[in-house]
N, C-alpha and C positions, 0 to 999 in steps of 0.2 A: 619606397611606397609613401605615397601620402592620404591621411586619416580625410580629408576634405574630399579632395577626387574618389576615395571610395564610397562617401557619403553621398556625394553629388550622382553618382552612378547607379545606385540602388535606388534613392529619391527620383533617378528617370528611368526605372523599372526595367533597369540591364541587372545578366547574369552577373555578379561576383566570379571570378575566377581562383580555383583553389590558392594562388599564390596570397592572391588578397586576401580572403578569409585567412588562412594561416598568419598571415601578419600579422593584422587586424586581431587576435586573440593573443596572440605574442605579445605583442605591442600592450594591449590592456593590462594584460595581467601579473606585465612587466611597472603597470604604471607611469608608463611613456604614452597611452593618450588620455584625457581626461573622459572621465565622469557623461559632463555635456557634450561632447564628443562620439561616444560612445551612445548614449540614449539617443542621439540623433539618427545613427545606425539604425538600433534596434526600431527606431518608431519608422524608417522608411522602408525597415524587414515587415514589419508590424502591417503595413498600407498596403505593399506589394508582393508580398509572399518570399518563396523562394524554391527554386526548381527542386527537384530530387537529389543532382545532381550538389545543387550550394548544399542542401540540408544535411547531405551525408560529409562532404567536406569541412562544414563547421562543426559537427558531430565528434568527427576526427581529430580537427585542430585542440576541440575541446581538451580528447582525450589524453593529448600529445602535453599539453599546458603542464603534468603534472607526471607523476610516478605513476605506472602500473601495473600491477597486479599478476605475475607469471606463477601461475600453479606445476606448472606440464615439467619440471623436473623430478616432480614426484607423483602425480596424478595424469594421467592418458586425457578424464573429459570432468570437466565439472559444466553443472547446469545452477541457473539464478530463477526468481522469479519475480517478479515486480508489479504491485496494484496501484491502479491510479488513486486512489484512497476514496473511505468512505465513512461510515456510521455502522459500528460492530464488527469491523472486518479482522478479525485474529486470524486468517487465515493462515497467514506463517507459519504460526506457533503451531499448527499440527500436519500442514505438505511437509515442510524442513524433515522435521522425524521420520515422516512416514516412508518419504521418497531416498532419505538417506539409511533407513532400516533396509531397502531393498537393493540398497548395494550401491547406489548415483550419488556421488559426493557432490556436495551442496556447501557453496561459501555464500554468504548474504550479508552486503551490506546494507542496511536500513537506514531511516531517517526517524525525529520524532514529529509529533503532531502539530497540527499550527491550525488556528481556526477549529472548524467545529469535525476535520478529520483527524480521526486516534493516529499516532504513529505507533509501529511495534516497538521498537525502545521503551518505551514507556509504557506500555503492558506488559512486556518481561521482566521491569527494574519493580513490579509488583513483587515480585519473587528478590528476597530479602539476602542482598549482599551480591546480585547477580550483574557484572558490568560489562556494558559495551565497549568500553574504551580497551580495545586492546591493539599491542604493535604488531606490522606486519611480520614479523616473524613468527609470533605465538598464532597470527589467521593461519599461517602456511602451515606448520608446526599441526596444529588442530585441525584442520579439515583432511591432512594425512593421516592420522590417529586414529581417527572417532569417525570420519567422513560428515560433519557437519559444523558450521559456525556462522554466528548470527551476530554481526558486529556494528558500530556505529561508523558513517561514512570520515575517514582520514582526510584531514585538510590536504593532503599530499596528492590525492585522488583528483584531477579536474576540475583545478582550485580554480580553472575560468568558470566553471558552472557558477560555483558560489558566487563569484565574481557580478558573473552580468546577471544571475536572478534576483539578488540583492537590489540591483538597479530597478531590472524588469518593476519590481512590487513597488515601487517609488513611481513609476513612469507611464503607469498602465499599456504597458506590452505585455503582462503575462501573457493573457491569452492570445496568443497566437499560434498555431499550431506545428509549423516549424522550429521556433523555438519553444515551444515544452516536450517536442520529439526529440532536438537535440540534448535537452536539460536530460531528461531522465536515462536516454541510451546511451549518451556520455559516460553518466559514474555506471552503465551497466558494463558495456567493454571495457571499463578502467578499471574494472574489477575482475577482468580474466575469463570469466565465465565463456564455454565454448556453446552454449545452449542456454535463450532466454526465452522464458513463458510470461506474457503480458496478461495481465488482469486489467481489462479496460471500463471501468465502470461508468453506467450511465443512466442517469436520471437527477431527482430532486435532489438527493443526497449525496448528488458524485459532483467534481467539477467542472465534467462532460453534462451538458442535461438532454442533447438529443440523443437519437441513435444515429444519423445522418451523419453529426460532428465526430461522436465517436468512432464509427469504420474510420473516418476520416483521417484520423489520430490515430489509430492501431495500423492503417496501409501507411502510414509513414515512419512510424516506430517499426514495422516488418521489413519494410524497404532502408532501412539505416542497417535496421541487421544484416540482412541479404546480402548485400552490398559489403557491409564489414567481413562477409566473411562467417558468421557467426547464424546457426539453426534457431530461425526467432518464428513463435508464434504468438496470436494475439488471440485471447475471449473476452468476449463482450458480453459482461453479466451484468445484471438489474442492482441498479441504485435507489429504486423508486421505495421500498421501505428498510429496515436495518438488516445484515442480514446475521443469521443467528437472532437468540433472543436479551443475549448482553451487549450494555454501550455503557465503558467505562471499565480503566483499563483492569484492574483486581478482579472485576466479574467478567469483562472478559479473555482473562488469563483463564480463570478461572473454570469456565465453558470448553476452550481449547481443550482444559489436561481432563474434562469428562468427555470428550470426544477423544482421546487418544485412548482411553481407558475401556472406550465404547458401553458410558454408560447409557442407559436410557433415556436420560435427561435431555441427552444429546439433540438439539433442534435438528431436523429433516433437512433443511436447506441448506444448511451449513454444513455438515458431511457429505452434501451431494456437492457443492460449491469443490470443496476438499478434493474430493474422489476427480471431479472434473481438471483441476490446477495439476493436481500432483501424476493426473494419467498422462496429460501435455509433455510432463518432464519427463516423465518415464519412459515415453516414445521417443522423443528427442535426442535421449541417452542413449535408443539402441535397445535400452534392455524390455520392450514389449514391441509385439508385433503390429499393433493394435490396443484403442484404447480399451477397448473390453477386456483383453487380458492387463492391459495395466492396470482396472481396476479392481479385477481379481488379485492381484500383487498387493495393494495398497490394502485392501480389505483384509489380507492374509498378513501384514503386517503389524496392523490394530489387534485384530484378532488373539494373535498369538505374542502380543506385549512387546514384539521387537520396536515397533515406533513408540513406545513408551518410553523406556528405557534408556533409548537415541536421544530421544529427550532430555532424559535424565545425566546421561554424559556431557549433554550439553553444558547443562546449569550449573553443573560439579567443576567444568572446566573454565566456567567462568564465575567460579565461586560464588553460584546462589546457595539456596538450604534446598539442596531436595526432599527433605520431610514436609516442606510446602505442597510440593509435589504429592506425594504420599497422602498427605491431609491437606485437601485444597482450602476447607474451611478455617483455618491458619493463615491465608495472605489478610492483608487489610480488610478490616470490619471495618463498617461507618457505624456513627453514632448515632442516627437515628435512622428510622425504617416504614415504611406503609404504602398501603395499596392508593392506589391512583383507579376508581371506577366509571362507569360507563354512567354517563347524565341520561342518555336516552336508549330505547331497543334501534337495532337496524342493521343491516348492513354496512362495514367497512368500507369504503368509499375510494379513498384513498389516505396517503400523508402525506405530509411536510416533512419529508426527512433531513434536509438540514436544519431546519425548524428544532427537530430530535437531535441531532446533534450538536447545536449550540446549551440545549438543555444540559448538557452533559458540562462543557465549557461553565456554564453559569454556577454549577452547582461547584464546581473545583476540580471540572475533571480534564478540564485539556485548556488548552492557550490561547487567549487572546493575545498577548504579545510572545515572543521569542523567551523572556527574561522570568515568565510566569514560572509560578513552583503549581506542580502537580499533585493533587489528594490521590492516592491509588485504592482510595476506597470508597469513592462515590458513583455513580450513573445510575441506569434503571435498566429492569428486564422485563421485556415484554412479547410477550407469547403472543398476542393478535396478529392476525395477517389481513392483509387488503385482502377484499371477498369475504372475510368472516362474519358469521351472523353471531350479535352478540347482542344478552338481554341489558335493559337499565339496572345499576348497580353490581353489573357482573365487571371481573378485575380487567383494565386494559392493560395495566404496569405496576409494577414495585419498584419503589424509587427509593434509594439508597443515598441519603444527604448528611453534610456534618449536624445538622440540630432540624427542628420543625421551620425556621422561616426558609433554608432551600428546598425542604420538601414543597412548601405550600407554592415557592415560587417554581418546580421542577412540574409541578401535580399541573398550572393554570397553563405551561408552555405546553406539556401533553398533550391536553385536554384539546387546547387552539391546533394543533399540529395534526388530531385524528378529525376525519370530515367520515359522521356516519350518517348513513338516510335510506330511504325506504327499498329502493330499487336495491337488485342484485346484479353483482358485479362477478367476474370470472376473478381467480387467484394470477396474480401477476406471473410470468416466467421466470425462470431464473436467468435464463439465456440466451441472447438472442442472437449467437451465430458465432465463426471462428474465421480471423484471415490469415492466411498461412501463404 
């Protein structure tokens, strides 16, 4: 094989053939072709696309780069689930429990955050002494046990991912959609799972922002699973304001274990998001007929404390303190505190949701770079919703900062980020459809 003829061949808008790709990712990862080499690939992937056919092939060689993941000498079906990220999404932190109280064992590897999307690592390591870093014997080991574990992604795992998105973010190819199809279903087969549920997010706050682009990305992450072999579906949920009413990871851990507790506190949108993810996996798995009874299963698992608990074994087994758990008011407190209000009456209009989630960033709650240290006790919570009618001086957010100058600078990003005015506006969906 030659790195030049392959390049020259995708630059004149011919298929790749699995032999190439396969090399071509060998070869990288192997450090036998370079760098500028390699970007030159991606930028002629990047111009011209690539069939179903190349996408699920590079998906695989991905896979193939590194160690994978075999549960099935002790578990018959494990299911994953994976969100393209967003602004308050803790969703994990209460499907995992919920869906492995109902008996579907669930292995999750995660990522953490980067830019103005939270990663779950880093709303879990809120909870004091709790670590992701664990070896594959003790994942295998723990999702036999307990039927759940939430761990951080092994360099061992489809170490070409790592490889060429490190490039990708140097070279402007991320966004391309065959490769962030291949990026994300890569570490999802290399991590075993026989069944995956896509969380496709899209709007302001997602880094999908149509709906259009979205389907588009969710039929090609459907068709990499298909194809692999493996039962993948995909939902397409609203990114257009946060969801739940915490952003930043302590509060919203925090939120999570009052929705597992089914307190009342608990945002509407967000246990319906929950009920939605976790019915996907439940059907997936076989164990409901149908999503309606899966969401009677998942209700009957909050309900009755069993997804609590799942929880609880969780964090014990990756030695957090579950009396955090117990008393949520015990993770990280900031040091200072105050309401964020409304300048004028009107209607919600809409937001800037990653506007709100760099708020979060700024304040010390997530990463501008890779190498940033993380406060797990700052961001805001904000009960407003697009379409809400809300008077002047009434609270849009409580914003949770180390002292008053990130408050004051948290309160002015708010403030630019909510657009209220006189007309009425319908409450946004939460949903807006499923490709299977």
């Amino acid at each position: 094989m030659n790195i030049v003829e392959i390049i020259s061949k995708k630059r004149d808008n011919h298929e790749l053939s699995a032999e190439e790709i396969g090399w071509f990712i060998q070869a990288y990862t192997a450090g036998e072709v370079a760098d500028y080499q390699a970007s030159a690939l991606l930028m002629a992937i990047y111009i011209n696309g690539m069939s179903r056919r190349e996408t699920v092939d590079l998906t695989l060689a991905m896979v193939a780069s590194g160690e994978t993941l075999d549960l099935h000498d002790t578990l018959d079906f494990v299911v994953d689930k994976h969100s393209s990220g967003g602004v308050g999404d803790k969703t994990t932190l209460v499907v995992l429990p919920l869906v492995a109280a109902c008996g579907v064992p669930v292995a999750k590897m995660s990522g953490r955050g980067l830019g103005y999307s939270g990663g779950t690592l880093d709303k879990m390591e809120a909870i004091s002494g709790w670590t992701s870093n664990l070896p594959i014997d003790q994942i295998k080991k723990q999702v036999t046990d307990i039927g759940l574990v939430l761990a951080g992604q092994t360099a061992s795992l489809a170490p070409a991912d790592g490889k060429l998105y490190a490039l990708r973010d140097v070279t402007g190819t991320v966004g391309c959609m065959p490769l962030i199809a291949s990026s994300i279903m890569s570490k999802k087969l290399a991590a075993g799972s026989d069944a995956i549920v896509l969380d496709v997010k899209i709007g302001s706050g997602a880094f999908i922002k149509t709906l259009e682009d979205g389907r588009r990305l969710a039929e090609i992450m459907v068709n990499i699973g298909k194809d692999a072999g493996r039962k993948t579906v995909a939902v397409l949920s609203d990114m257009n304001q946060p969801l739940g009413h915490a952003a930043g990871n302590g509060l919203e851990t925090h939120e999570a274990i009052l929705a597992l507790k089914n307190d009342p506190a608990t945002p509407a949108d967000f246990w319906e998001h929950c009920l939605k993810i976790g019915s996907h996996m439940l059907v997936l798995a076989g164990k409901a007929d149908g999503l309606e009874a899966a969401e009677a299963l998942l209700t009957e698992a909050r309900d009755s404390g069993a997804a609590l608990e799942k929880f609880k074994q969780m964090v014990a087994a990756q030695q957090g303190d579950i009396s955090q758990i117990d008393d949520p008011s015990t993770l990280p407190q900031a040091g200072y505190m105050a309401d964020v209000v409304a300048t004028q009456a009107g209607t919600i209009q809409s937001m800037d949701t990653e506007m709100l989630g760099w708020t979060v960033v700024y304040l010390g709650g997530g990463r501008a770079q890779k190498t940033d240290e993380i406060d797990p006790a700052v961001g805001f919570v904000m009960p407003v919703r697009v379409g809400d009618k809300i008077s002047k001086g009434e609270r849009i957010a409580t914003v949770y900062a180390k002292n008053q100058a990130g408050y004051e600078r948290a309160k002015k990003s708010i403030l630019n980020s909510i657009k209220i005015g006189p007309d009425e506006v319908d409450p946004l969906p939460h949903f807006y459809g499923v490709v299977e």
